[in-house]
N, C-alpha and C positions, 0 to 999 in steps of 0.2 A: 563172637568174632574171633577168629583166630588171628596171633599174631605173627610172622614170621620172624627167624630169627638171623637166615642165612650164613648160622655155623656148621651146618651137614649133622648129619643125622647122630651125630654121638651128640651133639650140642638140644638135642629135640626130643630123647626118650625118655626125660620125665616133663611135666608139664605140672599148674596148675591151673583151675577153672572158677572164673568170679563167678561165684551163685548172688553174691548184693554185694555192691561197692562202698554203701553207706554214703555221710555225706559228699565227701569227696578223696578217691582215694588215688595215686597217680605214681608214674615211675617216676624215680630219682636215682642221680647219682651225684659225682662231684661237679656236674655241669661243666661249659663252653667255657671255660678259660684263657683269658688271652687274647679274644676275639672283640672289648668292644669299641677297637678302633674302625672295626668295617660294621657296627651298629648291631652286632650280636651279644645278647645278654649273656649273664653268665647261666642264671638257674640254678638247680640241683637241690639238695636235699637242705631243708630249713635249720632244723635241728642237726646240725654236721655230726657234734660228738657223740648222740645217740645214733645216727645211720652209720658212723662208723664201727662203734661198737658191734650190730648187731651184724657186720660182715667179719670183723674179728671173729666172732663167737661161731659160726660155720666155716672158718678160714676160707673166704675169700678173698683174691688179689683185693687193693683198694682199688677202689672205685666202681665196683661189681654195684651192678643196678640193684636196686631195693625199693619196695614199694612203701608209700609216705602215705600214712591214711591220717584223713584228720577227720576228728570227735569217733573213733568207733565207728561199728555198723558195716565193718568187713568180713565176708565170709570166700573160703578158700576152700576148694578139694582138693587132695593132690591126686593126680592118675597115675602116679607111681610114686615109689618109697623115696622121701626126699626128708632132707634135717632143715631144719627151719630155728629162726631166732627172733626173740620178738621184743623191739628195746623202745626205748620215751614214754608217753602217760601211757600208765600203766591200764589194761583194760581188763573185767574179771572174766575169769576162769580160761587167761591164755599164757602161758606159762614165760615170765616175763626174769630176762636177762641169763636167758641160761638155751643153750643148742636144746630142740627137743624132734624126735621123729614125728612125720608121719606118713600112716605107711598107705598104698591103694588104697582108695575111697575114702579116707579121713578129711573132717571138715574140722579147718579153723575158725572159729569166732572172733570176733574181737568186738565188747559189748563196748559202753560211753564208761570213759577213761575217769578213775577217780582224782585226779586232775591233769596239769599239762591237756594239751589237745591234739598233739602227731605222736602217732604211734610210726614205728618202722618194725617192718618184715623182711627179714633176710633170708635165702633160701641158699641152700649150697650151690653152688656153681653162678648163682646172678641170676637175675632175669634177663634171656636171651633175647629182646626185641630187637631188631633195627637199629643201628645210630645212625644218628640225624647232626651231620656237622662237628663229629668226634664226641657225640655224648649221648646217652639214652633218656636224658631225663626230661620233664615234660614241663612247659615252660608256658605258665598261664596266658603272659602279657603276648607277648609274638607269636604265639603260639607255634612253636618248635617242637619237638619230639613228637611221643605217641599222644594220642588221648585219654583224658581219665576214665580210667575204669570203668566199665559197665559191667551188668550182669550178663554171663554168657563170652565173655571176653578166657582164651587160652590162654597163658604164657607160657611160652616156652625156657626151659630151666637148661643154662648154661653151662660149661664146665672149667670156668674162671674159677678156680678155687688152688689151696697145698692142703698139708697136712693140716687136722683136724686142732685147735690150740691148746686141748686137754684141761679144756675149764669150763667146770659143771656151773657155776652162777657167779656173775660180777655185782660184786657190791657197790651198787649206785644207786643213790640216793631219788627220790620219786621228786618229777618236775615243782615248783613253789606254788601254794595251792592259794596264800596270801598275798600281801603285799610285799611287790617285788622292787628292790633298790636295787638299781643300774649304773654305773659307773659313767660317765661322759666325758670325753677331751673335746677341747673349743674348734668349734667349724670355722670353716674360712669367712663366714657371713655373723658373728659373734657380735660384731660391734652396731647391726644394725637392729640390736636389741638392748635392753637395760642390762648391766654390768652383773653376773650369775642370777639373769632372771631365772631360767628355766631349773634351776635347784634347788631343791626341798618340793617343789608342787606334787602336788598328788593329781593322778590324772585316774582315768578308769580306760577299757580297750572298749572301743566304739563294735556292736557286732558287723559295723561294714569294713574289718579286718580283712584280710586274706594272706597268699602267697608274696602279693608285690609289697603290701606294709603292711604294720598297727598301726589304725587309724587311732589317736586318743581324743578324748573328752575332758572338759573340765572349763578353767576360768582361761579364756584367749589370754595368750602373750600381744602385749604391744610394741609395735614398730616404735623405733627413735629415729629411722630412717628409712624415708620414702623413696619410692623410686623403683624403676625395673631392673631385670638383671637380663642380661643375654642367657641363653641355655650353655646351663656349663655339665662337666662329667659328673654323674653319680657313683656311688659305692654302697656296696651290701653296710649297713648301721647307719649310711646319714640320717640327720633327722632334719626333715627338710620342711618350711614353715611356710603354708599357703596363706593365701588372704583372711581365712578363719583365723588363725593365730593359735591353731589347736595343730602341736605334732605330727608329724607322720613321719614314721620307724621304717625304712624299705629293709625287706625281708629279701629273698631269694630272688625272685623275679620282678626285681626294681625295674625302671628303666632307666636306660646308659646314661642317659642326658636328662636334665630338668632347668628350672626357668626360676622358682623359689628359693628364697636362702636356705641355707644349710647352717643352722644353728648351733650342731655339736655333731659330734659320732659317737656310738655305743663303745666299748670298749669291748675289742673281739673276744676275751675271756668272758663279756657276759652275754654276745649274741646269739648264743644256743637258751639261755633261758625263756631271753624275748622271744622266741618261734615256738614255744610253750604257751606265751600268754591267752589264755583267754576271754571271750568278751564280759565283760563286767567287772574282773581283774581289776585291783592297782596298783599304778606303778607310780614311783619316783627316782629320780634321777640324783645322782651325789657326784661329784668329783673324784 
């Protein structure tokens, strides 16, 4: 399926073509910001500081769309000469944190990541789809933007870019392949649990994970206080604590609103980790 991009024909003469999407792989960018008083999420790219990266690394404006592939199992032609960047879990033999060409008929790989789980792909100029309410990114829960990737799927390659940054590989360090400690500051809903329960536990990531949150696993939190809440606003890090009394981390495409307490928030210098985590992972939480 071809996508269109409605930037005219300079914005259209290079392209790529999904030969396998793998598990799931979708467009992203910095998503719908600012909109979710009329009930639009925000979305965009999980891992921010690696999607960012890897449009640095082909000088693209920010926010230039970038494809978000999680676990591997992405494959790319390009139908014309295009520079490409390929940054988060690292996948083998695709050439990771540094601009690479490639030129007519070359196919990208991208195998299962020796850890972390979202890989991002930059291309020069963006990928040119459609936006959908000022964003191109692909938004699980309401489903807003394009659709995930299929095989046989075009994109069309933008020309949102400047000058090239003049830098052959960035030294960053590969997503945490162990147990991950998380930083927490107290939610609005803190006192309807025991005084730093949720600190020190060790939890594991439940594989019914995704985009909207980490689900976790482990020994339930108990309530000290019973009772319902009206639906209040959510934010990308709450950690919002259903009737199971087992976490749930909202990731990218949370929803605006929820009904469960909100027990702490991630600290946003460590929410690029958590959109790494993968299932069977653990994690704990510190102050």
């Amino acid at each position: 399926m071809s996508r269109a991009t409605g930037e005219g024909p300079a914005a259209t003469a290079a392209a790529l073509t999904v030969l396998e999407p793998g598990p799931l792989a979708t467009i992203q960018d910095r998503g719908r910001a600012g909109q979710a008083a009329l009930g639009v999420p925000r979305s965009g790219a999980c891992d921010r500081r690696s999607y960012e990266l890897a449009n640095r690394l082909v000088g693209n404006a920010p926010g230039a769309a970038a494809i978000e592939v999680t676990f591997g199992g992405l494959a790319l032609r390009a139908e014309a000469e295009v520079v490409v960047a390929v940054t988060g879990a690292p996948c083998p033999d695709a050439p990771l944190n540094a601009p690479s060409t490639l030129r007519a008929g070359d196919v990208l790989r991208l195998g299962a990541p020796r850890s972390g789980l979202r890989t991002y792909v930059a291309v020069r100029g963006g990928i040119g789809v459609e936006p959908v309410l000022g964003s191109r990114a692909t938004d699980l829960l309401s489903g807003l933007g394009p659709a995930p990737l299929t095989a046989g799927d075009v994109l069309p390659v933008g020309c949102e870019h400047g000058p090239m940054p003049g830098v052959d590989l960035a030294a960053v360090a590969d997503p945490v392949a162990g147990d991950l400690v998380v930083r927490v500051i107290p939610g609005p809903r803190q006192d309807w649990f025991a005084p730093g329960a949720l600190l020190g536990r060790r939890y594991a990531v439940s594989s019914n994970s995704n985009r909207i949150g980490v689900r976790l696993e482990g020994t339930p939190l108990e309530r000290i206080r019973e009772g319902e809440l009206p639906s209040e606003g959510m934010t990308l890090g709450a950690l919002q604590m259903p009737p199971s009394g087992l976490p749930v981390l909202f990731l990218a495409d949370h929803p605006v609103t929820g009904g469960y307490p909100v027990i702490a928030y991630v600290a946003r210098a460590d929410l690029d980790a958590c959109a790494q985590l993968r299932p069977g992972q653990s994690l704990r939480f510190t102050s």
